[in-house]
N, C-alpha and C positions, 0 to 999 in steps of 0.2 A: 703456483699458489693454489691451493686446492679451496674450491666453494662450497659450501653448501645452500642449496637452495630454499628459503624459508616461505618465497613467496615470490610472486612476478618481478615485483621492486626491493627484494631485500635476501640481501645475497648475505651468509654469517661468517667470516676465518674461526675456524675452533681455538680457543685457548693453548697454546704450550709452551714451553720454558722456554725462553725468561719471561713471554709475554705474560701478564697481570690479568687480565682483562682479552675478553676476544676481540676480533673485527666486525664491523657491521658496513656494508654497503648496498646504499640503495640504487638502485639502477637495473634497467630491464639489461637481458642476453646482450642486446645489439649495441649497449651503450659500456657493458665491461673494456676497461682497458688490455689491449693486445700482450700479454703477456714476455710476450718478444722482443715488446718493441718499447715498450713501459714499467716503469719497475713500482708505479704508484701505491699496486696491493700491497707487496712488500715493503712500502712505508707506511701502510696502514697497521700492517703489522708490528713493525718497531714501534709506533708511537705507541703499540699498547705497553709497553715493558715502561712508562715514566713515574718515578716513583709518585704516588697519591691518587693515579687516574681510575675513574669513577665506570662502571656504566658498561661504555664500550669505546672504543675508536672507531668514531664512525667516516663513511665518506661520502659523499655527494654524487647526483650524477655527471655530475661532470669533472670529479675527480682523474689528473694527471699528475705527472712527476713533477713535484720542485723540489724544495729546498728543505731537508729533513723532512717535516711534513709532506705531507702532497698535498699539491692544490686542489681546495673542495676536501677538507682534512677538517674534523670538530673532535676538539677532545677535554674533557672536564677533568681536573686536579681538585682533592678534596684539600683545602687549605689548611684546617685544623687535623693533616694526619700525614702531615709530610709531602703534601702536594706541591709539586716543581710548576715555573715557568718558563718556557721555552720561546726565543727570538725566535726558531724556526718556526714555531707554529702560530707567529704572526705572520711573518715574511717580511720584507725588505721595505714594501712600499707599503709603510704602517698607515692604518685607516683610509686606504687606496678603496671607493664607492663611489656610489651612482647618487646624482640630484639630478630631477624631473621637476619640471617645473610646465605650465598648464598654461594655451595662451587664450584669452577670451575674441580669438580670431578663428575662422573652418579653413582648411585644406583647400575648399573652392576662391573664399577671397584671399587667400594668400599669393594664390596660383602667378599674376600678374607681373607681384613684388617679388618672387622668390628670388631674381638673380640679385637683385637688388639689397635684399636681406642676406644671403649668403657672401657677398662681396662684402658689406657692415659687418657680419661677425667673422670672416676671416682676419680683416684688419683688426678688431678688438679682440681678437685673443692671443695670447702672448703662445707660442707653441713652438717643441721642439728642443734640442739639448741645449739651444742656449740660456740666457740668465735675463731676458727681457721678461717682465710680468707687469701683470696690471695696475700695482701699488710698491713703489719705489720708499722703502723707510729710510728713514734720516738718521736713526740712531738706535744703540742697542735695546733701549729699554720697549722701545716699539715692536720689535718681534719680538722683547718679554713677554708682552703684552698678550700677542696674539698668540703665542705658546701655552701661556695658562686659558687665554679667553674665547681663543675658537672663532668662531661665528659670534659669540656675542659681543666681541670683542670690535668685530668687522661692522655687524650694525650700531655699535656704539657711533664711530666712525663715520657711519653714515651710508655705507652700503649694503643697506636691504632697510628692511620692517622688520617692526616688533613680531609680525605673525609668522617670518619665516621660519626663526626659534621654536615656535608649538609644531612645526611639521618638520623637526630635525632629530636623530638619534641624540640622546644623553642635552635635548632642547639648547643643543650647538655646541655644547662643552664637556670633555672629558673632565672629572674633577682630579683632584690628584696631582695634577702633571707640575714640574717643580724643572724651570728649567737648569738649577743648578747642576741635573745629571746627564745634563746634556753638551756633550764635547765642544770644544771652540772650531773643531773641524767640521763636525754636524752645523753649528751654526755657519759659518761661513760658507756652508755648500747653500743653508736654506737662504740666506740672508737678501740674496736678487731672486729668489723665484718664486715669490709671497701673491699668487692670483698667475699663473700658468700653469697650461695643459701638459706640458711635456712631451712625451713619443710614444713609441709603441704600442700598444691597444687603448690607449687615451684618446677618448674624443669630446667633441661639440657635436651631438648628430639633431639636426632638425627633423620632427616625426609627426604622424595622424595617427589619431586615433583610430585603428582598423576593423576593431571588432569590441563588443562588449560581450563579457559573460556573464554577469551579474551587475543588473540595472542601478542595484540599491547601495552597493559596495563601491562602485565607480561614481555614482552623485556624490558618495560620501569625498571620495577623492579630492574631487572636483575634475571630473573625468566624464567626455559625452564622446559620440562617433561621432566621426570627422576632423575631431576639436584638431588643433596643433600642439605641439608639443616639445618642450627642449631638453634633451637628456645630456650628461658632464659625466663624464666617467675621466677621474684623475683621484690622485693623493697627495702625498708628503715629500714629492720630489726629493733630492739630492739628502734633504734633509733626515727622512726617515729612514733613506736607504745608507746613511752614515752610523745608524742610532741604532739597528738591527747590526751590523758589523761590528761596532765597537763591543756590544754585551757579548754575540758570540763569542767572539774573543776572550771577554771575559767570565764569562762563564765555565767556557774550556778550561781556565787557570784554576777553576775551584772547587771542581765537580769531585774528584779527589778525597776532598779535605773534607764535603759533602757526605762522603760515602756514594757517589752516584755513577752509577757504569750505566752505560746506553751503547746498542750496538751501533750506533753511527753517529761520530762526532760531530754532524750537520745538527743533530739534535738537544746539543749541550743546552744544562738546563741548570738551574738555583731553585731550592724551595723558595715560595711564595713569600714565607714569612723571615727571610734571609735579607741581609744588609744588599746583595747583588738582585736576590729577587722585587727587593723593594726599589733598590734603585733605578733595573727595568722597568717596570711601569709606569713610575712616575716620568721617567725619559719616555716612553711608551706613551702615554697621555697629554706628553707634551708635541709629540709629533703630531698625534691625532686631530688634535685641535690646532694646529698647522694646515690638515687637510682638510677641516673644516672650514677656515676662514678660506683656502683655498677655491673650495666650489665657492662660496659664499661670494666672492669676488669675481669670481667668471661669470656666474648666474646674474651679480651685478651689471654687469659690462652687457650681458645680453640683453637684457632687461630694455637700456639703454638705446642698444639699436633697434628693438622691435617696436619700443614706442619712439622713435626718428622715423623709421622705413614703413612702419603699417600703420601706428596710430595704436596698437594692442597693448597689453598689460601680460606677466605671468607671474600667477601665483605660484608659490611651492606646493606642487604634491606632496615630496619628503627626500631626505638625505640619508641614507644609511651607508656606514660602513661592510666591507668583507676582510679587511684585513684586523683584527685585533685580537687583543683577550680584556678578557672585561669581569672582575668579580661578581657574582653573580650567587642569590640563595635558591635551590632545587631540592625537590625531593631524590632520595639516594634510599631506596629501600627504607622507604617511611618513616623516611627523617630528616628536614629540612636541614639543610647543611650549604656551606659556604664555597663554591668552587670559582675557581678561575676558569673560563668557560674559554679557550682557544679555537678561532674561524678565522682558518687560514684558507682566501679564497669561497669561501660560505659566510652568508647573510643570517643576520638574527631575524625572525618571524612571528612576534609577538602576538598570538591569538586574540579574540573579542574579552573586554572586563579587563585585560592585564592595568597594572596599577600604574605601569610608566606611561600609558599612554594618554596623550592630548586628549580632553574629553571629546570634543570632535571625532574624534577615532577611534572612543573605545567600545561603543557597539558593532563595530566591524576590525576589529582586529587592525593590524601595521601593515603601509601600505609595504609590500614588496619588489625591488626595481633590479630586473635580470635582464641585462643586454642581449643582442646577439650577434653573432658576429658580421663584420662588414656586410654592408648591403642586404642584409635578413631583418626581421621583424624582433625587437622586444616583446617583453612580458611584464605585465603589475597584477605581482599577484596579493595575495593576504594570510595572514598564520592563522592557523587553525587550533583548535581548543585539542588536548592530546595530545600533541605530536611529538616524537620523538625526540632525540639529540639535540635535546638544550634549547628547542624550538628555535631552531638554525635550520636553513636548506642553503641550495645554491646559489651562485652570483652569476652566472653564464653559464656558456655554451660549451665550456671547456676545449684545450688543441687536445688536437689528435696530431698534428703535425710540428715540428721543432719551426722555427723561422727563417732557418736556414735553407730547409725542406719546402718550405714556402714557396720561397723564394724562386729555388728551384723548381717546382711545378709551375709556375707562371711563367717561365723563360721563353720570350721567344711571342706572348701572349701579353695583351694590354687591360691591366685591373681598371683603369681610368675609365676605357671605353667602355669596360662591362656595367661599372656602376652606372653612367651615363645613359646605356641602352635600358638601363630600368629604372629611367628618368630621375635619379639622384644626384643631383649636384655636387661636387667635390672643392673643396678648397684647399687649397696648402699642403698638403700632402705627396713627396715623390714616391715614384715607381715604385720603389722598395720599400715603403713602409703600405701599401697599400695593397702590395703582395704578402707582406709577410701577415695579413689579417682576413685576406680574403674568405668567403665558405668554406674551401677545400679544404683548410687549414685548423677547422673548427668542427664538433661535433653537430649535430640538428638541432637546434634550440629547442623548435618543438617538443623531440622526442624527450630530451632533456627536464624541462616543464615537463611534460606527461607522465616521468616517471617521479620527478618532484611528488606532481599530485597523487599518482597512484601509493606512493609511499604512503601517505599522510603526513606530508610534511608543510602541506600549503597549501592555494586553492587557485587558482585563476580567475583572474577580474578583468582585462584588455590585453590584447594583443595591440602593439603599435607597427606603424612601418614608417621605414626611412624615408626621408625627402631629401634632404643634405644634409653632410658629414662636413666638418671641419677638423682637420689634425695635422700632427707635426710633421 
């Protein structure tokens, strides 16, 4: 795949048939994907050919291969001109993000209670492929409920505050979501894992505040050094990853009849304003707010043992999504217009003033929450006024390695002890999920953020680091 180079952080694929639109990727030299070994460019590429897409296809730095899209994949459909939506460029674990939440305790006095607090939230989190979670429903209309209601459906209920809602994307609830387009096999996958972590790069990781960049932007958080901190990265379990297969599926049956050719049928798609595009989203929205109430009940459950083990409280920082597509109005060569704005594996980054934001937030922009990979340090950063691609950037660290590959590099070598020797705690987690997330496996988060920022795609406010990790 041939680059051109526009700038340190922004690499361009020229336009050619079929593609519609060019490639845009932001990332320094050292952060391009291996050509060899990766075939992500070349899905940046096809996703420009869908019919209504706007702008550019852009990638992230931490763009890698998935599933029609590549992960760290933004791409906008003008809706009023034939603009498709695509399952792939949500991905599987619809509305799969990051909650942070803030404890009013430091790093120093935790120090004493920490085995004690990581033995409490091991127990109270339900984690791993089985079907234990933290809210057991009685009957169908209750994960109705929490399908249309999200989060606020969960604090109705009784697990959180009213204030966690003002510090959540879409203030807890996708609208839209209708769970009548949601299959009886999607519901019975979600139906027992309504407040669990799940596997794979899902965690509970306990953290401090490591560094601050900006004094004014981090108060605004509720973000100081030292502070503690508890970050949830999970989704829509079994649920969402039923609800992306099924539309694939149907979407292939109708692309057709559409008139819609795409070079790779990972990327089957429906215009927006189609009975199939309509009815994805609405199933789409309905998963979302499935992973809403999802954090929203694990962040309960934590809530719970830090004021049993410490005596502390945690406010919500914020919850944002990286998995979805979300209607959205942009300018498009000076003219506000209607797109379905697809971040698959990329975070929305809503600048200072924007209209969605909690007044609390809106003189500094939306907080931003990028993990890193095992045992490395996160990032909370903030969107910036300008920025490119739909005012998206990344969600991580992005692999460089498959998990198989992982797996394989550890052999032989103990993940357990490494995290230990840099005095992080581990819970519940075997050998092999702890291998398949280790650094080696992941690009440098730093570098990652660095070229974030150097894009202009967002700004840096704290660096966190790990203390414990709990996973499946």
């Amino acid at each position: 795949m041939e680059l051109v180079e526009e700038s340190p952080y922004r690499f361009r694929i020229d336009r050619h048939d079929p593609m519609r639109v060019p490639g845009v990727v932001f990332a320094s030299r050292s952060l391009l994907p291996d050509a060899g070994a990766d075939k992500s460019l070349e899905q940046v590429a096809n996703v420009a050919t869908l019919p209504g897409i706007v702008d550019a296809s852009y990638a992230m730095p931490d763009v890698h291969w998935g599933y029609g899209f590549p992960i760290g994949g933004v791409a906008a459909t003008d809706v009023a001109h034939g603009g498709v939506v695509s399952p792939g460029g949500v991905g599987f674990d619809i509305s799969c993000g990051v909650r942070l939440l803030a404890a009013d305790i430091d790093r120093d006095g935790l120090r004493p209670r920490l085995d004690a607090l990581m033995d409490g939230l091991g127990e109270a989190t339900p984690r791993g492929m089985g079907k234990g979670a933290v809210w057991h429903l009685s009957k169908r209309s209750e994960l109705d409920a929490v399908l249309r209601g999200g989060s606020r459906y969960a604090v109705e209920r009784g697990f959180g505050v009213e204030r966690d809602l003002q510090r959540c994307e879409d203030y807890g609830a996708v609208g839209d979501a209708n769970p009548a387009e949601v299959s009886e096999r999607a519901i019975e996958r979600g139906a027992r894992q309504v407040g669990s972590l799940g596997s794979g790069n899902h965690f509970l990781e306990v953290q401090a505040v490591e560094e601050v960049y900006d004094d004014a932007t981090a108060t605004a958080f509720g973000l100081r050094p030292g502070q503690v901190c508890v970050m949830i990265h999970c989704g829509s379990r079994g649920l969402g990853h039923q609800i992306c297969t099924d539309y694939v599926r149907k979407m292939e049956k109708v692309m057709d009849r559409h008139g819609i050719h795409v070079p790779d049928r990972q990327l089957a798609c429906a215009p927006v304003s189609s009975h199939e595009g309509r009815a994805y989203l609405a199933a789409m929205a309905a998963a979302a707010n499935y992973a809403r109430a999802n954090r929203q009940l694990l962040a309960d459950a934590a809530r719970k043992v830090f004021a049993r083990v410490t005596g502390s409280r945690l406010e919500l920082v914020y919850d944002i999504s990286h998995n979805l597509a979300k209607i959205e109005d942009h300018d498009v060569d000076g003219e506000r217009r209607a797109l379905c704005v697809h971040r698959k594996g990329a975070t929305r980054a809503l600048p200072p003033g924007h209209a969605d934001l909690p007044d609390d937030l809106r003189d500094v922009g939306q907080p931003v929450l990028i993990p890193g990979s095992m045992g490395t340090g996160s990032y909370v950063l903030t969107g910036v006024p300008g920025a490119p691609a739909f005012a998206s950037t990344c969600h991580g660290a992005g692999r460089v390695q498959s998990r198989k590959q992982a797996v394989k590099a550890e052999r032989g070598l103990d993940p357990r002890g490494q995290l230990e020797a840099q005095n992080i705690a581990v819970r519940g987690a075997s050998r092999r999920g702890l291998a398949e997330e280790m650094p080696a496996a992941y690009k440098d988060i730093s570098a990652v953020v660095a070229a974030a920022e150097g894009a202009g795609l967002c700004r840096k406010v704290a660096r966190l680091a790990p203390i414990g990790v709990v996973k499946g």
